[in-house]
C-alpha positions in Angstrom: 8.1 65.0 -32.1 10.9 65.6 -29.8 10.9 67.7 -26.6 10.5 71.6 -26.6 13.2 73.7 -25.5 12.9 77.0 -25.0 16.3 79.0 -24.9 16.7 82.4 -23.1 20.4 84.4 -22.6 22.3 81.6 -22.8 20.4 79.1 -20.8 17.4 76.4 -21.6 14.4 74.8 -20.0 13.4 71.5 -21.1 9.2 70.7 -20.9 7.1 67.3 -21.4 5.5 67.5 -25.2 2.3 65.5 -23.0 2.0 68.3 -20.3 5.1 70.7 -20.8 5.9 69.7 -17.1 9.7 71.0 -16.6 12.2 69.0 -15.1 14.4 65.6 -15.6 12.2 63.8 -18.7 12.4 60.3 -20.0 12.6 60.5 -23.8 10.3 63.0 -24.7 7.7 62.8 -21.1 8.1 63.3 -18.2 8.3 60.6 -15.6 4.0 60.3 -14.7 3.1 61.0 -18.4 5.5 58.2 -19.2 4.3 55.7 -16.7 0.3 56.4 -17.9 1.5 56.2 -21.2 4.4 53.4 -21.7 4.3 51.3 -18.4 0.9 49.0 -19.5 1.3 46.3 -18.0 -1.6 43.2 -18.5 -1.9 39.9 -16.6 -4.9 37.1 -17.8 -7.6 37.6 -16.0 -7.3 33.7 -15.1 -4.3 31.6 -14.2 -4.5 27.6 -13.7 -1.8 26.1 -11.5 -1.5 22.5 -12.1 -0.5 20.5 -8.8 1.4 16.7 -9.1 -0.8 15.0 -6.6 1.6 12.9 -5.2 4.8 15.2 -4.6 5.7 19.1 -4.3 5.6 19.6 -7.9 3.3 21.7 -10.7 3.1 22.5 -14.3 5.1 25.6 -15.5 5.6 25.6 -19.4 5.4 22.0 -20.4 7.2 20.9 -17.7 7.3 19.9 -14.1 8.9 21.7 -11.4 9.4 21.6 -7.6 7.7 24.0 -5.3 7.4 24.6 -1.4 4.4 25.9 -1.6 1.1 27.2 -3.8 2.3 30.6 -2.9 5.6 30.1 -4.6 4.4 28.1 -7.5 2.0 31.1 -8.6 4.6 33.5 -8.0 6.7 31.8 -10.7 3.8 31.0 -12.8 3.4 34.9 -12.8 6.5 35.8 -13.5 5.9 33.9 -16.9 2.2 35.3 -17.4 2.9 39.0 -16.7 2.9 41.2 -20.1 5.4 43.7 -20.0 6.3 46.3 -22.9 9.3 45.5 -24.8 12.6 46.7 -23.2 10.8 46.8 -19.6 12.3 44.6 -16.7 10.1 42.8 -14.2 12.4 43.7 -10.8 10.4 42.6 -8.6 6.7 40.3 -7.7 4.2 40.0 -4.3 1.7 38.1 -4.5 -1.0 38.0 -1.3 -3.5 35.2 -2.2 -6.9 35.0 -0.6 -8.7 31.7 -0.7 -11.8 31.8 -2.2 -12.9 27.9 -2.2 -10.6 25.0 -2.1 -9.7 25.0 -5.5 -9.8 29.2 -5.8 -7.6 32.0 -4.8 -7.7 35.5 -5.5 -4.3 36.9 -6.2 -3.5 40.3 -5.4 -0.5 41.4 -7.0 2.1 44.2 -6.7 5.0 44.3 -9.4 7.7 46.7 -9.6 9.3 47.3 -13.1 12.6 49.2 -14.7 12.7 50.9 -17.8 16.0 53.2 -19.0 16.7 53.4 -15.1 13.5 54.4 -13.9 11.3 52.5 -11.5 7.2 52.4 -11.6 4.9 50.3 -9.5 1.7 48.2 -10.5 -0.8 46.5 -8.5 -2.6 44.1 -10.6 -5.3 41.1 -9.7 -5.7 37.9 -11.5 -8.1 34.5 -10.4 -5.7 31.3 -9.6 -7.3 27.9 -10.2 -6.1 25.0 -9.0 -6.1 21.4 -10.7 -4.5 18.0 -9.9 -2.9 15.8 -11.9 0.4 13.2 -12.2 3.8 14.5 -13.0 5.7 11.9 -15.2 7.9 10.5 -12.8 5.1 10.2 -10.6 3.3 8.1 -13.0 6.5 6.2 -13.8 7.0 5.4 -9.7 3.4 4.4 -9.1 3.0 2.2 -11.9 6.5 0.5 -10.8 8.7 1.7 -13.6 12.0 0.7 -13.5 15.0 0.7 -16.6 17.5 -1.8 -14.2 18.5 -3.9 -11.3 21.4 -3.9 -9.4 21.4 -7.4 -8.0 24.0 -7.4 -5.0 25.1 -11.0 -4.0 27.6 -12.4 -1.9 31.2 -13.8 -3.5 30.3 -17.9 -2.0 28.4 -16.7 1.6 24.7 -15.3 1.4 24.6 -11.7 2.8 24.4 -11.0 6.3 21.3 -9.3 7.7 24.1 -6.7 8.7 25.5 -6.1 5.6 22.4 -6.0 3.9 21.0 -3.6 5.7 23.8 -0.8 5.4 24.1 -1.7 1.5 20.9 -0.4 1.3 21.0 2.2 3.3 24.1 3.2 0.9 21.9 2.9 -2.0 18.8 4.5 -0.4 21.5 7.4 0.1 22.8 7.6 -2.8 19.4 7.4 -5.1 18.3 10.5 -2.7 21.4 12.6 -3.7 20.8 11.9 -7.1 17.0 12.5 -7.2 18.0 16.4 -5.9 19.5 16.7 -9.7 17.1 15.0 -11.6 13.6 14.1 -10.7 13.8 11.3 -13.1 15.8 9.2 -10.0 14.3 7.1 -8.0 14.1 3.8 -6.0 11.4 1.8 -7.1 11.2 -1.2 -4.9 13.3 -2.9 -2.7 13.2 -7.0 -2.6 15.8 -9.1 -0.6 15.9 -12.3 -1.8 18.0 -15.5 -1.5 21.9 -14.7 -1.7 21.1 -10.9 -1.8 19.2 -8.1 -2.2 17.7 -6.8 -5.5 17.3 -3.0 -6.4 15.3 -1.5 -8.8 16.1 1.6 -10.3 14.1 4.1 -12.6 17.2 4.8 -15.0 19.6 2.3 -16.2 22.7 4.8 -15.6 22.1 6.2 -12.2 21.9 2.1 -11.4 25.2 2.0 -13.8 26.9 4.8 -11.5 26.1 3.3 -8.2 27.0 -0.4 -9.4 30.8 1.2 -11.0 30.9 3.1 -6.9 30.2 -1.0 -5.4 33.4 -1.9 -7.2 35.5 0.9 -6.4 34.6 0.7 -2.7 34.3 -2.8 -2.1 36.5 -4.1 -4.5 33.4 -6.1 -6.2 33.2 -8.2 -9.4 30.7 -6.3 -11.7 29.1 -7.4 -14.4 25.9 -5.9 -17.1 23.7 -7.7 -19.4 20.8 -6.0 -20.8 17.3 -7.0 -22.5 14.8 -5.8 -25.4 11.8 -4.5 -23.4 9.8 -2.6 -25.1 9.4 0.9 -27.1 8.5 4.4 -26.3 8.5 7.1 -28.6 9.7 5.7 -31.4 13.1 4.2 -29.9 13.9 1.0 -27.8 14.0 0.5 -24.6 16.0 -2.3 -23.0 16.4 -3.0 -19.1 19.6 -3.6 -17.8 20.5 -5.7 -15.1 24.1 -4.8 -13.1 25.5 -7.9 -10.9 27.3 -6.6 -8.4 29.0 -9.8 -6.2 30.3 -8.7 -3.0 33.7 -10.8 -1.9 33.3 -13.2 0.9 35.0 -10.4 3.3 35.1 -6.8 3.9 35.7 -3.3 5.6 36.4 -4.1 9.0 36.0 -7.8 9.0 39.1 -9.6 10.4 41.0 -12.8 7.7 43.2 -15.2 8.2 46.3 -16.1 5.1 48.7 -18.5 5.5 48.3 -18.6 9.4 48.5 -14.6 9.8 45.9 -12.7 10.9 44.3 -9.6 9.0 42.1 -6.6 9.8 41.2 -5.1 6.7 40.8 -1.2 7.1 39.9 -0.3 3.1 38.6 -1.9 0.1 39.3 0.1 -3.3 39.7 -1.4 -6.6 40.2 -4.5 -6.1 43.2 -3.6 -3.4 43.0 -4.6 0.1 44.6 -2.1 2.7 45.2 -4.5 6.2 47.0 -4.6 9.1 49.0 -7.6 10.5 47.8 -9.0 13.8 49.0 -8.4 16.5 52.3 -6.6 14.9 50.3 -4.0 13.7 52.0 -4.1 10.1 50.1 -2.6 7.4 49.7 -4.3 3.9 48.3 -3.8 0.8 47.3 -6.9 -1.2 45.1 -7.7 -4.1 41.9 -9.2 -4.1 42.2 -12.1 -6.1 45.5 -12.9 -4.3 43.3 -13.6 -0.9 41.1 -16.4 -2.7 42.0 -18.7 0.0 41.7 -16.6 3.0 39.0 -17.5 5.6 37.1 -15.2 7.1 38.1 -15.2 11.3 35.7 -12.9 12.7 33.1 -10.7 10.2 32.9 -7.0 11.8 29.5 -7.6 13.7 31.4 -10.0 15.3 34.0 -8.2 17.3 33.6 -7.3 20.9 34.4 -5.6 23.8 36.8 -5.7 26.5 37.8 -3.6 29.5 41.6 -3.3 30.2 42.5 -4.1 33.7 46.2 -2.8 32.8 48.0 -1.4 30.0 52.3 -1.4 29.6 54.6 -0.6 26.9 53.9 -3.4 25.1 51.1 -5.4 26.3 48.0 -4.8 27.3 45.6 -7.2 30.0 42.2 -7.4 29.1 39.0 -8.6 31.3 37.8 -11.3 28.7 33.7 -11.1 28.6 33.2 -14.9 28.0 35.1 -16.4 31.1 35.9 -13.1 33.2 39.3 -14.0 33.5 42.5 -11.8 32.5 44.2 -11.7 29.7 47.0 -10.6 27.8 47.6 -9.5 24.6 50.5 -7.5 22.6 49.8 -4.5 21.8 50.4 -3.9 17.7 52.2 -0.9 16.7 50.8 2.4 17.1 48.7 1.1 19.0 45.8 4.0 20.7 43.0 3.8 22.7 40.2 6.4 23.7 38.7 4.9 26.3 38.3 2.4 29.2 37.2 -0.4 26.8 39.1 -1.8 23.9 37.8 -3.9 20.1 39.4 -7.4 20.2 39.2 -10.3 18.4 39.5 -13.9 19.3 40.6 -16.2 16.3 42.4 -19.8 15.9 45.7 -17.7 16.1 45.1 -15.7 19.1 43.5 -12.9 20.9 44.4 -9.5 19.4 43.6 -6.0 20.1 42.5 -3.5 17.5 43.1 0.3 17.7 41.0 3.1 18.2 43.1 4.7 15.2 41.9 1.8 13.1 
């Protein structure tokens, strides 16, 4: 039955069928005869909010997702519950919970919905319930679950204490930024052991990705092996071990080849970027070409010096040892930034290194 017109010398007026109201109509009814009779809109009387006991997340659909709070997770739980009619639009959810017992809230909520450009209001209630339970990574992390390793070793020298510590600050790092795109990444244990430190990681290619960035930064030898360890539904699961051998020097560390002095400023693909000390020369040499290099001075092991003097060319340096002057050539392009200055004593020499470096 469509709406009633009724036409008088040349003009019409157009009435709700419902309650013959005149004015703008939607359809056939007027806006309030509309609402009451097409804007029904149900919620379930309960909700159940499933909480991981262990991190921020809760059940929504047959998965797990991250929340700030309980507020926010039962907003989006809502969101999914509320029953709208068909070609209606949810614009907008409040929710004002009120805590009945520890594992109760009352939810109080006011939803605001479109239909064919129109906007109505409804202020529903509905009883939250909250239960505990385990996400799956979770469970995987507290029972130690772990797909690889990522044993990091030395090249023919155990790992320094120094080294070891920022390599795993690196990886700590770089498992975190992973983990914010998938909740299936994470650092299981940590063990340092002799030569190294192991690393075991909850998927086999996050520990694949961060073994491949070793190599490229550090120009490391890399190597994977894997293992039959079990099944899980229906398909097998192997564990995968990534070697990841350090050379026997690195970023910042200071070498010696063929009586010449290095400082090595970048490691990349198995290319070394140094600088020639003292001229202040810069290289760029393969990795397997400095086999016989020895390592002068590791990078925890330059110091400090004040400079008494600087001139065009040299500089003279309070050395911290003996607290006697000395001199040293400056190497080109030399800067500095402050009163003290990094230097390096080796069997060649004394040398200065650059702020710029």
């Amino acid at each position: 039955m469509g709406s009633r017109t009724h036409r008088w010398q040349g003009w019409s007026e157009v009435f709700c069928v419902e309650c013959g109201r005149e004015g703008e109509l939607i359809g056939p009814l007027c806006h309030d005869c509309y609402s009451r009779k097409k804007v029904i809109v149900d919620l379930p009387q309960y909700i159940d909010l499933t909480l991981c006991s262990h991190c921020s997340s809760f059940l929504m659909g047959g998965r797990w997702a991250e929340t700030e709070s309980v507020k926010e997770a039962v907003e989006m739980l809502l969101m999914e519950a509320i029953s709208a009619p068909n070609g209606m639009q949810v614009d907008g959810l409040t929710v004002q919970l009120t805590e009945k017992d520890q594992r109760t809230f009352e939810a109080a909520v006011a939803v605001e919905l479109v239909s064919e450009g129109h906007r109505f209001d409804r202020k529903l209630t509905t009883t939250v319930r909250l239960k505990h339970g385990s996400c799956k990574e979770c469970s995987k992390q507290r029972g130690n679950y772990y797909e690889a390793i990522i044993q990091l070793r030395g090249d023919d020298r155990a790992l320094t204490a120094d080294v070891e510590r920022r390599m795993e600050r690196q990886v700590t790092d770089r498992i975190d930024a992973m983990r914010a795109g998938s909740r299936e990444v994470f650092l299981t244990k940590v063990e340092h052991v002799k030569g190294g430190v192991d690393f075991y990681v909850s998927t086999a290619q996050s520990a694949r990705i961060i073994s491949r960035e070793f190599q490229d930064s550090f120009s490391a030898e890399f190597k994977e092996s894997s293992s039959l360890w079990g099944r899980q539904d229906g398909r097998d699961v192997y564990r995968v071990t990534f070697l990841v051998r350090l050379p026997r020097f690195g970023v910042g560390d200071v070498i010696t080849c063929d009586s010449q002095d290095y400082y090595i400023r970048t490691m990349s693909k198995g290319v070394v970027r140094c600088i020639a000390l003292p001229s202040g020369e810069e290289r760029q040499m393969k990795v397997h070409d400095l086999e016989s290099c020895t390592v002068s001075c590791q990078a925890s092991g330059i110091g400090n010096a004040i400079v008494l003097t600087e001139r065009d060319s040299e500089l003279q340096l309070l050395d911290p040892d003996s607290m006697e002057p000395v001199d040293v050539i400056k190497p080109r392009g030399f800067r500095r930034d402050g009163e003290q200055i990094r230097f390096v004593r080796t069997s060649t020499g004394t040398h200065v290194l650059s702020d710029s470096w």
